[in-house]
C-alpha positions, 0 to 999 in steps of 0.5 A, a space after each residue: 500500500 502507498 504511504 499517501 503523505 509522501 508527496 506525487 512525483 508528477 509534473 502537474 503536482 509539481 506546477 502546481 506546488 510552484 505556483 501556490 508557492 509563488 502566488 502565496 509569497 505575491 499575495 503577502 508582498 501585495 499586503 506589506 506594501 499596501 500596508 506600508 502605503 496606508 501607513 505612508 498616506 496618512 
């Protein structure tokens, strides 16, 4: 039997492990620099 918390090997597992990752890491660069904006604009 599979061990099911050993992550897929394939490539569609892997493009979409990159792109959560990389639009994770975008949506938090968003929300500094839109706080730092808030902060800056009063």
């Amino acid at each position: 039997m599979r061990n099911p918390f050993i992550p897929s090997q394939s490539r569609v597992c892997e493009l979409a492990n990159l792109v959560m990752i990389f639009g994770v890491t975008a949506a938090g660069l968003f929300a500094a620099i839109a706080a730092l904006l808030v902060q800056v604009a009063r």
